[in-house]
mmCIF file of the N, C-alpha and C atoms, coordinates in Angstrom:
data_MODEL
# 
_entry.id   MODEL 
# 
loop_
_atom_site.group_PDB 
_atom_site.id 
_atom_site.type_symbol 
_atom_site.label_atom_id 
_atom_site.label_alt_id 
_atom_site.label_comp_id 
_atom_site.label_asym_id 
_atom_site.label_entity_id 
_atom_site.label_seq_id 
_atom_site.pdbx_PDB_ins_code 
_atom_site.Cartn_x 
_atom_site.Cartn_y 
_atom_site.Cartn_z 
_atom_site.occupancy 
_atom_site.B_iso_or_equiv 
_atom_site.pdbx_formal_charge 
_atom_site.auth_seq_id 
_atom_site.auth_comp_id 
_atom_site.auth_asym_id 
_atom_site.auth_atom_id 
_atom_site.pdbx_PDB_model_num 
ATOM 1   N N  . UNK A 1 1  ? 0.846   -1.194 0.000   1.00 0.00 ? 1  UNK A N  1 
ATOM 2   C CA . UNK A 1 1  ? 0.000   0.000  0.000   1.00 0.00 ? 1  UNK A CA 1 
ATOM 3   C C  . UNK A 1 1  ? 0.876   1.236  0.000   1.00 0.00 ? 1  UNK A C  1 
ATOM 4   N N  . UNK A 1 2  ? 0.273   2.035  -0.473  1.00 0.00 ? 2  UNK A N  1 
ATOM 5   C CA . UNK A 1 2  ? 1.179   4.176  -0.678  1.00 0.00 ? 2  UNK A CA 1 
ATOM 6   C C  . UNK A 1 2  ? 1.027   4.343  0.547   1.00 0.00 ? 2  UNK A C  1 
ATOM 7   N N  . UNK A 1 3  ? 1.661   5.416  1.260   1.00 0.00 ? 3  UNK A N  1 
ATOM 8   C CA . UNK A 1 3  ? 1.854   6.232  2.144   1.00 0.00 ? 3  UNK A CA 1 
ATOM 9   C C  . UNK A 1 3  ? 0.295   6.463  2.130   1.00 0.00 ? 3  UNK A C  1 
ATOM 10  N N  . UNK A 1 4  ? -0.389  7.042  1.383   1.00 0.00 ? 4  UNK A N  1 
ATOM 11  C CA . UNK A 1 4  ? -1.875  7.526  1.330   1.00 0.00 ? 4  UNK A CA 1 
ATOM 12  C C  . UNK A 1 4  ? -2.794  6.312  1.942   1.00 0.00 ? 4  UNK A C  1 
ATOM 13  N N  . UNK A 1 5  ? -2.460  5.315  1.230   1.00 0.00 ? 5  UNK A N  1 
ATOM 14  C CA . UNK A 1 5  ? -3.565  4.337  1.880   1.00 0.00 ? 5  UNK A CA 1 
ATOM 15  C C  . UNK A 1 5  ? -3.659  3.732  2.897   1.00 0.00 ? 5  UNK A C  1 
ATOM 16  N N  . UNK A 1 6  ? -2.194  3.742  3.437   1.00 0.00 ? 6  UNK A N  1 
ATOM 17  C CA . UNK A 1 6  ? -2.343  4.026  4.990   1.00 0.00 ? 6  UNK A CA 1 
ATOM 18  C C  . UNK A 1 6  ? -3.293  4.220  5.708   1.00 0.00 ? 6  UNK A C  1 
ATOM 19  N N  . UNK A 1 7  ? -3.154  5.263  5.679   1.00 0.00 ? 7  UNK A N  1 
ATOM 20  C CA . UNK A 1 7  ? -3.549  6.555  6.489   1.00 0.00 ? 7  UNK A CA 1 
ATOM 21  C C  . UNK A 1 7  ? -5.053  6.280  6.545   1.00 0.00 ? 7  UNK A C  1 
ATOM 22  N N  . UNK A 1 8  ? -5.936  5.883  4.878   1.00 0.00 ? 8  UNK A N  1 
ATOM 23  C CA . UNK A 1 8  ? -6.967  6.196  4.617   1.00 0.00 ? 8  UNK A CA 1 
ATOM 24  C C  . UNK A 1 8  ? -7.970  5.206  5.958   1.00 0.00 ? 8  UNK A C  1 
ATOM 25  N N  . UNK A 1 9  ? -9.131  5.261  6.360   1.00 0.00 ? 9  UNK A N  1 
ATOM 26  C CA . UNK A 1 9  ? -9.918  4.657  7.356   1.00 0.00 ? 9  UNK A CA 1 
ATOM 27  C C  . UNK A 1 9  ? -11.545 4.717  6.663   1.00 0.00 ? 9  UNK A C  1 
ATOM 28  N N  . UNK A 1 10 ? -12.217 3.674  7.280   1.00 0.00 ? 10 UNK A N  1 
ATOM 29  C CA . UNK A 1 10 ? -13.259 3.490  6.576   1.00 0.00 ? 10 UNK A CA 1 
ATOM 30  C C  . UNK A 1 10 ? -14.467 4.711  7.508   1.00 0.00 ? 10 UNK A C  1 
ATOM 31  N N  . UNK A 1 11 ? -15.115 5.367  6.498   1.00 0.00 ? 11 UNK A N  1 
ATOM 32  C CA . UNK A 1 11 ? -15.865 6.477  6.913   1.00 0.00 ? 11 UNK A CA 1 
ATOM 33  C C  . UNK A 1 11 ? -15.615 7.481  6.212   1.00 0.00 ? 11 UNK A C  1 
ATOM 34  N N  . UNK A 1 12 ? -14.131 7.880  6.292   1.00 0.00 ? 12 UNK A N  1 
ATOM 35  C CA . UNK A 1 12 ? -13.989 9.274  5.990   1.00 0.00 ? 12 UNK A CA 1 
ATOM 36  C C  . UNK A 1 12 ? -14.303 9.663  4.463   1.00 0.00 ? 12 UNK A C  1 
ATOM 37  N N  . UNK A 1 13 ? -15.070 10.833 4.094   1.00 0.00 ? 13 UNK A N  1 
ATOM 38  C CA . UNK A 1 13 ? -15.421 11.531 3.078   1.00 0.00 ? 13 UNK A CA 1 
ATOM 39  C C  . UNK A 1 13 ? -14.787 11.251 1.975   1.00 0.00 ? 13 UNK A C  1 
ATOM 40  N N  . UNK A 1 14 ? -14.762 11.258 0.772   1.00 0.00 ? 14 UNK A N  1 
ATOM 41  C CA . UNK A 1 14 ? -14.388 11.532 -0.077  1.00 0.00 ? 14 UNK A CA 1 
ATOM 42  C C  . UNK A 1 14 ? -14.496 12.071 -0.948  1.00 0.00 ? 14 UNK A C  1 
ATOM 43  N N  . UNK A 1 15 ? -13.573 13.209 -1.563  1.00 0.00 ? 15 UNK A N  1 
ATOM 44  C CA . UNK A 1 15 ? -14.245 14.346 -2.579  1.00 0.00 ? 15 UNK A CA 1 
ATOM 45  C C  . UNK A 1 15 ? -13.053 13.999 -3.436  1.00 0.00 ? 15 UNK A C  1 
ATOM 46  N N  . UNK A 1 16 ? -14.011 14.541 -4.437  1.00 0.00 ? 16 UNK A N  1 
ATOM 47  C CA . UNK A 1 16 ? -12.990 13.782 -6.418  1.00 0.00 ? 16 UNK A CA 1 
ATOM 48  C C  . UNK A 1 16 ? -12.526 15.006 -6.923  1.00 0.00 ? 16 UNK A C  1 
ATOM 49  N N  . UNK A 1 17 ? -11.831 15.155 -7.633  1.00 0.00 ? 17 UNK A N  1 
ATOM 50  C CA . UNK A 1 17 ? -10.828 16.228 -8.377  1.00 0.00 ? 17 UNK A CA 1 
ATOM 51  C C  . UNK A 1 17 ? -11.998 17.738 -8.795  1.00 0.00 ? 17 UNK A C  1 
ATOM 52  N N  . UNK A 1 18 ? -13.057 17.437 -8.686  1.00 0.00 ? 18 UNK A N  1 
ATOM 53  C CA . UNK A 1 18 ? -13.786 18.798 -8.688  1.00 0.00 ? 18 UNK A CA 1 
ATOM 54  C C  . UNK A 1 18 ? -14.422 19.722 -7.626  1.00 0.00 ? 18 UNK A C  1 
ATOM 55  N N  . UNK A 1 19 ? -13.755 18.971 -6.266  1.00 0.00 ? 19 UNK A N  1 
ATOM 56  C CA . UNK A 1 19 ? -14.127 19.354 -5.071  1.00 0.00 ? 19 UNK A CA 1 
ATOM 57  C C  . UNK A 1 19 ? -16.221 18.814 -4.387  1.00 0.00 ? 19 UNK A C  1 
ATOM 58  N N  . UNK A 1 20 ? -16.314 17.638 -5.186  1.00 0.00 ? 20 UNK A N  1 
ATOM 59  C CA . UNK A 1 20 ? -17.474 17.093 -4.927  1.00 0.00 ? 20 UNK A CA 1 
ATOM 60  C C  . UNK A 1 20 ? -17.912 16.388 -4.302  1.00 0.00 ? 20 UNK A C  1 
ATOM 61  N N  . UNK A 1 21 ? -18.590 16.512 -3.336  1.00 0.00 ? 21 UNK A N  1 
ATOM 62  C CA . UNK A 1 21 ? -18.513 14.954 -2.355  1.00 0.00 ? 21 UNK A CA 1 
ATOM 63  C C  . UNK A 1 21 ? -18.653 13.706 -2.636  1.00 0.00 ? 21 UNK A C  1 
ATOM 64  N N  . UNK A 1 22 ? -18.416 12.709 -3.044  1.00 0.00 ? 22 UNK A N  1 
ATOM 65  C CA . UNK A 1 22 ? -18.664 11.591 -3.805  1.00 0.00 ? 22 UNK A CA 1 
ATOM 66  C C  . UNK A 1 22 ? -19.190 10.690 -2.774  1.00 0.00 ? 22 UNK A C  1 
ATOM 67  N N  . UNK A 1 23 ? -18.930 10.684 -1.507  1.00 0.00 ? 23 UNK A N  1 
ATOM 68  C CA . UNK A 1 23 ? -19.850 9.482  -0.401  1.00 0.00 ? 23 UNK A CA 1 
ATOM 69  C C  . UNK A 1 23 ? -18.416 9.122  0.705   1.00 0.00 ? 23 UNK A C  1 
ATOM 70  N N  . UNK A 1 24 ? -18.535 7.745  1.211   1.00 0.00 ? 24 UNK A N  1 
ATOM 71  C CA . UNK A 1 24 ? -17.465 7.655  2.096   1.00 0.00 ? 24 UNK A CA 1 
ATOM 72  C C  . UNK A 1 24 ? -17.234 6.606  2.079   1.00 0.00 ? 24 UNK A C  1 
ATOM 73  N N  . UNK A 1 25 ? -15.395 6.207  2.541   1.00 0.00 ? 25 UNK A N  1 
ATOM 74  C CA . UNK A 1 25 ? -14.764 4.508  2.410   1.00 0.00 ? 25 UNK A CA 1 
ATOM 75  C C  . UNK A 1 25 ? -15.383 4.148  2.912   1.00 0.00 ? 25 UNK A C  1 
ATOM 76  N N  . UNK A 1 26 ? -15.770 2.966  2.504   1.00 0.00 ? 26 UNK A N  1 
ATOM 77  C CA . UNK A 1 26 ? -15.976 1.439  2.951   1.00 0.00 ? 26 UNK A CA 1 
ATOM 78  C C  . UNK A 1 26 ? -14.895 0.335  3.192   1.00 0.00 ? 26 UNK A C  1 
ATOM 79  N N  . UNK A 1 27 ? -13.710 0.728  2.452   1.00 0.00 ? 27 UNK A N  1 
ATOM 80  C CA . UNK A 1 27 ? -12.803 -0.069 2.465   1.00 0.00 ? 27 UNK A CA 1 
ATOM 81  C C  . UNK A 1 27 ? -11.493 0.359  1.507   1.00 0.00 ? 27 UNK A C  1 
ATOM 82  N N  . UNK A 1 28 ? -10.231 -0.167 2.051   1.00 0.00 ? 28 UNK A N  1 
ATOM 83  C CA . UNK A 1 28 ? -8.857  0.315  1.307   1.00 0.00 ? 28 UNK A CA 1 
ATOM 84  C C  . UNK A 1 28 ? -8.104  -1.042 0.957   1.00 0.00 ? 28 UNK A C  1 
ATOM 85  N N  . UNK A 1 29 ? -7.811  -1.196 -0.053  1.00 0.00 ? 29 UNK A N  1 
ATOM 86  C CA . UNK A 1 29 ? -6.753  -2.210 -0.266  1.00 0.00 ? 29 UNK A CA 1 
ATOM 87  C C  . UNK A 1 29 ? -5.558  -2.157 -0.193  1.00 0.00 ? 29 UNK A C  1 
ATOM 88  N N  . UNK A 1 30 ? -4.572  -2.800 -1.237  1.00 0.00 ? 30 UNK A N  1 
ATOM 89  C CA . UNK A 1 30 ? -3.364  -2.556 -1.687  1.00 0.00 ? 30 UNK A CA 1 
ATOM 90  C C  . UNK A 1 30 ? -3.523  -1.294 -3.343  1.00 0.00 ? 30 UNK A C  1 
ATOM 91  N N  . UNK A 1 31 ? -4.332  -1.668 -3.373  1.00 0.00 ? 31 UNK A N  1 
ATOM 92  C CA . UNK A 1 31 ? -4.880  -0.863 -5.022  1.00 0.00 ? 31 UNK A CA 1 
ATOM 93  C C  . UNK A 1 31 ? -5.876  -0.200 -5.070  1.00 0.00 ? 31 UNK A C  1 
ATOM 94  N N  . UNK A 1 32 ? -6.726  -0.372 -4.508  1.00 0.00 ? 32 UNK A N  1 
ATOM 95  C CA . UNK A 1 32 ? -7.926  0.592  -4.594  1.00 0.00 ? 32 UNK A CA 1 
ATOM 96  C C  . UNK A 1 32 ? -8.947  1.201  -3.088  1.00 0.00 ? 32 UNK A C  1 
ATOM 97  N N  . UNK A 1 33 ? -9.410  2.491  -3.151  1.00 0.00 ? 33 UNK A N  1 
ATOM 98  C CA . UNK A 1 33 ? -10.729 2.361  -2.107  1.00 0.00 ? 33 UNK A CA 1 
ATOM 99  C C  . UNK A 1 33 ? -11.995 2.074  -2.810  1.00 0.00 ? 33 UNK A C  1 
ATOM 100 N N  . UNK A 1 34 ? -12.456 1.137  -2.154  1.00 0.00 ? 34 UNK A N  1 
ATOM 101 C CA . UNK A 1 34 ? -14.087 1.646  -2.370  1.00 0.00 ? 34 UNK A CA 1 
ATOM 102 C C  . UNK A 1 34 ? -15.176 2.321  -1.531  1.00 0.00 ? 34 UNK A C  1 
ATOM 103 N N  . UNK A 1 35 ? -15.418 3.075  -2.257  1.00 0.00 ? 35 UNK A N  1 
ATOM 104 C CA . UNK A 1 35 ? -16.761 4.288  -2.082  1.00 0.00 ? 35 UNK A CA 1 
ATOM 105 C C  . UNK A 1 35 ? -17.933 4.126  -1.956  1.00 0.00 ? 35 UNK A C  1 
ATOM 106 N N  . UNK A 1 36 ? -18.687 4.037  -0.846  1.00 0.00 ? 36 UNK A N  1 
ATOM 107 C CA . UNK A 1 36 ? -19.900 4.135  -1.000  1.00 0.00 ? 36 UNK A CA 1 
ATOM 108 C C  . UNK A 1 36 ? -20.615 5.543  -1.240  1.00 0.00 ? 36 UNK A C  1 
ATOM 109 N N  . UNK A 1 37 ? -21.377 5.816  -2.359  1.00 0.00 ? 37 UNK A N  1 
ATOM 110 C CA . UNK A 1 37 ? -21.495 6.429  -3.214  1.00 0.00 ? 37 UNK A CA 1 
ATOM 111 C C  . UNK A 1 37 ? -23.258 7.364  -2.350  1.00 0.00 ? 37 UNK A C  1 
ATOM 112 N N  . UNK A 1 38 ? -22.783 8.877  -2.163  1.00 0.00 ? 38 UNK A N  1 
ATOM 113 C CA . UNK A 1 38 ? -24.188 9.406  -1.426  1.00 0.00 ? 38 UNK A CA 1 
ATOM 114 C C  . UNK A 1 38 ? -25.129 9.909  -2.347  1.00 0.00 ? 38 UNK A C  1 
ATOM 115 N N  . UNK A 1 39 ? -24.983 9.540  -3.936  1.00 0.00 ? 39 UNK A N  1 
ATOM 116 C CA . UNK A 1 39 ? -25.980 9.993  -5.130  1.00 0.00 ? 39 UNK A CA 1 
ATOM 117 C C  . UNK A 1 39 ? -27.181 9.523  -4.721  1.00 0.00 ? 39 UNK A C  1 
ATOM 118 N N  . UNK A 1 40 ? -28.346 10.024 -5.465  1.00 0.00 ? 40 UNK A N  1 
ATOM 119 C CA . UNK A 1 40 ? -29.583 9.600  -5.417  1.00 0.00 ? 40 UNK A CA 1 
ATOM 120 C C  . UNK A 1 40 ? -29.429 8.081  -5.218  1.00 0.00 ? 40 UNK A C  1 
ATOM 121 N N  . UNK A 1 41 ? -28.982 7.323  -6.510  1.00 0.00 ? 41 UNK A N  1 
ATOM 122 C CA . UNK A 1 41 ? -28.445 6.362  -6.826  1.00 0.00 ? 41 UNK A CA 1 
ATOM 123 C C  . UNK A 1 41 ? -27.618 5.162  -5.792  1.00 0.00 ? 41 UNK A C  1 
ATOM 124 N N  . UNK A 1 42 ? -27.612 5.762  -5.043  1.00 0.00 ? 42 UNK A N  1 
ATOM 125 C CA . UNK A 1 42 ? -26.450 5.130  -3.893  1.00 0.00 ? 42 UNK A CA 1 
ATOM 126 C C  . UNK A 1 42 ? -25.068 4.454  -4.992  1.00 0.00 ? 42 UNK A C  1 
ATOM 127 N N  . UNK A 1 43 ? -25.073 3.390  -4.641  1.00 0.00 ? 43 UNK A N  1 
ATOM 128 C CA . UNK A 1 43 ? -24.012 2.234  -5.267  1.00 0.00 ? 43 UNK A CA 1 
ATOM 129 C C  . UNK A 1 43 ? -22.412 2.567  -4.877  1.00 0.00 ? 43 UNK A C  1 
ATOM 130 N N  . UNK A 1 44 ? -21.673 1.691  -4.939  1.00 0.00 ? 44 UNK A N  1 
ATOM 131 C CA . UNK A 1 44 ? -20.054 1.559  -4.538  1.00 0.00 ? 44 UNK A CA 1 
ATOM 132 C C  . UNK A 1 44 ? -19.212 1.784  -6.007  1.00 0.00 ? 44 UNK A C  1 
ATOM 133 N N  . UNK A 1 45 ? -18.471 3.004  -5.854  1.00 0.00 ? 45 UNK A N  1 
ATOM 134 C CA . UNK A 1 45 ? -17.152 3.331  -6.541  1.00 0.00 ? 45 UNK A CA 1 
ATOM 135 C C  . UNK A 1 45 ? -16.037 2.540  -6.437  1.00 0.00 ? 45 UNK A C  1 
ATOM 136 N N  . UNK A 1 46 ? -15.817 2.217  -7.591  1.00 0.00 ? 46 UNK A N  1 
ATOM 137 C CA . UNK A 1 46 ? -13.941 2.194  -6.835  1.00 0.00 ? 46 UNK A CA 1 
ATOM 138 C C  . UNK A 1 46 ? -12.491 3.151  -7.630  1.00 0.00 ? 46 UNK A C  1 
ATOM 139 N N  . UNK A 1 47 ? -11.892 3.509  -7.002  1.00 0.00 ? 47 UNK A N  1 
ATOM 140 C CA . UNK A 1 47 ? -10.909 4.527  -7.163  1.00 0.00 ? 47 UNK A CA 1 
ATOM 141 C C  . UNK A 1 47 ? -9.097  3.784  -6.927  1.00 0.00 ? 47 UNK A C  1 
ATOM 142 N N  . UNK A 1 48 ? -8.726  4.091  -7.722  1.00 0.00 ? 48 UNK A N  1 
ATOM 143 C CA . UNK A 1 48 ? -7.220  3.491  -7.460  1.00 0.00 ? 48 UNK A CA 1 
ATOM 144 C C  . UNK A 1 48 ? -6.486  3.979  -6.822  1.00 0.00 ? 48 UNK A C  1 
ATOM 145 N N  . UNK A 1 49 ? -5.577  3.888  -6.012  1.00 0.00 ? 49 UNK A N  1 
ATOM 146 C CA . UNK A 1 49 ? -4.961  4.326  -4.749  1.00 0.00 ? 49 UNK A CA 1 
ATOM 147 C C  . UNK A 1 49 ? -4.240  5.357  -5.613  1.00 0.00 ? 49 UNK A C  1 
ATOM 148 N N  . UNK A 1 50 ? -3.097  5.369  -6.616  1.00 0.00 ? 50 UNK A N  1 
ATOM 149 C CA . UNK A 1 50 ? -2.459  6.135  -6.934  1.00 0.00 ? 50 UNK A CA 1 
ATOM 150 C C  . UNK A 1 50 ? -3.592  7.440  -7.505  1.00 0.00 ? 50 UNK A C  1 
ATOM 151 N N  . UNK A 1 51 ? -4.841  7.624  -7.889  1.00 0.00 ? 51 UNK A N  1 
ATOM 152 C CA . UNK A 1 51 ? -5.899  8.779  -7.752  1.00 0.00 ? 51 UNK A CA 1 
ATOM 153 C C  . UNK A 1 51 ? -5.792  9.539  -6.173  1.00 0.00 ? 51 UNK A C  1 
ATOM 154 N N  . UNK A 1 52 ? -5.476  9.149  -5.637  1.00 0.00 ? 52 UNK A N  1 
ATOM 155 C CA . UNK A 1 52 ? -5.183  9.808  -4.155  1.00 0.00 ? 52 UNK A CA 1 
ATOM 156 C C  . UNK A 1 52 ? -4.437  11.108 -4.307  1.00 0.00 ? 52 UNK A C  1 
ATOM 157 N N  . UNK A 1 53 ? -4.832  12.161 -4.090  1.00 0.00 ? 53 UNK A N  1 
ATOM 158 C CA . UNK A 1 53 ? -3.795  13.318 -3.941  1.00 0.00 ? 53 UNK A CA 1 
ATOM 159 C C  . UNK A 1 53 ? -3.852  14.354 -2.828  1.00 0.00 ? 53 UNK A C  1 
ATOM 160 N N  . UNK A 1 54 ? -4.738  13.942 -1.848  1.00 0.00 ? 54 UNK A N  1 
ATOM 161 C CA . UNK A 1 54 ? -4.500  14.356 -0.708  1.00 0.00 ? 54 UNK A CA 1 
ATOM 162 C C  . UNK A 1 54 ? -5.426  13.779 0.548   1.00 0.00 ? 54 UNK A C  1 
ATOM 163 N N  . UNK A 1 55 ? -4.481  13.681 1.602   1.00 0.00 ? 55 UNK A N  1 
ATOM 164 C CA . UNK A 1 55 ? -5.384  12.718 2.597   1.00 0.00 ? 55 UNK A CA 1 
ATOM 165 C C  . UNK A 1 55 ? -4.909  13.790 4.234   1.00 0.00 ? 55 UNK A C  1 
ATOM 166 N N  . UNK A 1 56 ? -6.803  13.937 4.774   1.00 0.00 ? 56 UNK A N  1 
ATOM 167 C CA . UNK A 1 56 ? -6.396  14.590 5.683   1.00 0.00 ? 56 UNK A CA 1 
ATOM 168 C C  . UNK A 1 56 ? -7.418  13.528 6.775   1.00 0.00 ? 56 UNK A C  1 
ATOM 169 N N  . UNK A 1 57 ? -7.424  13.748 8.175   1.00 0.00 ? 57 UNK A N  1 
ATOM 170 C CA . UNK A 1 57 ? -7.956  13.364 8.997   1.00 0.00 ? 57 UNK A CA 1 
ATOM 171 C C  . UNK A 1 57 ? -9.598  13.152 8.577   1.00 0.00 ? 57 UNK A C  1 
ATOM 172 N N  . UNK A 1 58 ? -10.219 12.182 8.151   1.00 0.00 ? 58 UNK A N  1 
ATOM 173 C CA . UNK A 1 58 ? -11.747 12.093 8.113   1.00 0.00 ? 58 UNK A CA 1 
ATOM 174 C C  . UNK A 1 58 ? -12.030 12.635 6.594   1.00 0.00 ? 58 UNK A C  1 
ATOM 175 N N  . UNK A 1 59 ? -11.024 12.949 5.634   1.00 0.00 ? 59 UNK A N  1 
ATOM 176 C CA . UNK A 1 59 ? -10.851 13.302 4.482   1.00 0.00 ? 59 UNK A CA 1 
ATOM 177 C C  . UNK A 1 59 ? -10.159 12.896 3.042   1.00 0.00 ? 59 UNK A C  1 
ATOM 178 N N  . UNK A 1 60 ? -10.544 12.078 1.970   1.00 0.00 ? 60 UNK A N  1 
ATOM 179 C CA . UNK A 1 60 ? -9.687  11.625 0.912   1.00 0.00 ? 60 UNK A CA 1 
ATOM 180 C C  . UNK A 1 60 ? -10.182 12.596 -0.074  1.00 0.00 ? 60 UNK A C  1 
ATOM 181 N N  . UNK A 1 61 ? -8.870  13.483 -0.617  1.00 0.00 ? 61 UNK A N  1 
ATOM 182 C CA . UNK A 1 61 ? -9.437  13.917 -2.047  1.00 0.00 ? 61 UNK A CA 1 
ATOM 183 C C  . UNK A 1 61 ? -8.294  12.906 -3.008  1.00 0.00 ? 61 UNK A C  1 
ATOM 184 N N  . UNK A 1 62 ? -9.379  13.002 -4.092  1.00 0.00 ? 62 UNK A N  1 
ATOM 185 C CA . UNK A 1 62 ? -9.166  12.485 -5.304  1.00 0.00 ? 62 UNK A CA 1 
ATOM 186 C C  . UNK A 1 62 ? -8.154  12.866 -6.403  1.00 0.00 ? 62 UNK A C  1 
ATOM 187 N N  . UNK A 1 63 ? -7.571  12.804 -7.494  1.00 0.00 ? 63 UNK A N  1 
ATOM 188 C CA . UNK A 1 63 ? -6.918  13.241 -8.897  1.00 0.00 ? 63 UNK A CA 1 
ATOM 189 C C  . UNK A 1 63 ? -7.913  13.453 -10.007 1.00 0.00 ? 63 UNK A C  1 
ATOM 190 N N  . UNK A 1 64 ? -8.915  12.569 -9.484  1.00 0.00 ? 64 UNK A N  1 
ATOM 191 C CA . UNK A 1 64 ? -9.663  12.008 -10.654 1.00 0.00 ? 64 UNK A CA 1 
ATOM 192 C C  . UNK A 1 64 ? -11.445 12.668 -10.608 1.00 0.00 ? 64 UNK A C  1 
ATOM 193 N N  . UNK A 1 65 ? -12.276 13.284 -11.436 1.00 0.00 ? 65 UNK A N  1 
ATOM 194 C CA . UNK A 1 65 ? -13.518 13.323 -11.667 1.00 0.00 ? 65 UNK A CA 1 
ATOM 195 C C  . UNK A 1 65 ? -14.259 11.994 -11.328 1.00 0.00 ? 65 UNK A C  1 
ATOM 196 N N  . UNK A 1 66 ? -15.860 12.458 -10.148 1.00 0.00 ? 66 UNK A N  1 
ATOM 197 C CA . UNK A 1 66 ? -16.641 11.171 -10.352 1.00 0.00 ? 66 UNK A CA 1 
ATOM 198 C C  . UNK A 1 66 ? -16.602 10.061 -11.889 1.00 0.00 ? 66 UNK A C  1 
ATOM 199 N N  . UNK A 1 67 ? -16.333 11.427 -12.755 1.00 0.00 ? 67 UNK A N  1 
ATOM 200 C CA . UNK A 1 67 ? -17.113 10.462 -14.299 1.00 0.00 ? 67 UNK A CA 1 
ATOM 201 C C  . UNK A 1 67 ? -16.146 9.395  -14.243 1.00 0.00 ? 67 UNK A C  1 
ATOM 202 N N  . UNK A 1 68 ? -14.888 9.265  -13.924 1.00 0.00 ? 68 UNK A N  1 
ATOM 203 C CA . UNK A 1 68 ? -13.711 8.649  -14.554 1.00 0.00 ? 68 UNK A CA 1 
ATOM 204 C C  . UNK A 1 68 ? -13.098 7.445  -13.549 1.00 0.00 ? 68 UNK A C  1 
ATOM 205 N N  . UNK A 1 69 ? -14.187 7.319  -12.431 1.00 0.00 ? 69 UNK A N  1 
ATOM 206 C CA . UNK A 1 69 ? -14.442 6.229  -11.038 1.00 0.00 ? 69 UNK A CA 1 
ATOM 207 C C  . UNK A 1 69 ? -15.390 5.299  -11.899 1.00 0.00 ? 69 UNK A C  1 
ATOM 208 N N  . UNK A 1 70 ? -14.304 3.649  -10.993 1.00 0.00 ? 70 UNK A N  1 
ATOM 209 C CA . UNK A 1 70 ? -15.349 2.392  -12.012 1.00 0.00 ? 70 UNK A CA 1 
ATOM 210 C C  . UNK A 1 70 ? -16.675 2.326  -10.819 1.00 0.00 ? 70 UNK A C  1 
# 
């Protein structure tokens, strides 16, 4: 795992490269988080660890736009 995914904990927020809230971890791997997703829609994202570009306490932002999350 990156230095980032460390850190990352299941709960905390996550906002994507346009400053958007996208929902909150559920879970971190070696390669990816997945997102549970707060759209109308609900459903689980997943994001690749190296998309990580900043991680604060209760906070993951993204590199990457929702559109461009599997």
């Amino acid at each position: 795992m990156g230095l980032f995914a460390e850190e990352i904990q299941p709960g905390w927020r996550v906002i994507d490269a346009n400053g958007e809230e996208l929902g909150t971890v559920i879970s971190v791997d070696r390669e990816s988080i997945s997102i549970q997703r707060q759209s109308l829609l609900g459903g689980v994202s997943h994001a690749p660890v190296s998309a990580v570009r900043e991680v604060e306490t209760g906070r993951v932002e993204l590199a990457l736009p929702k559109e461009e999350l599997a």
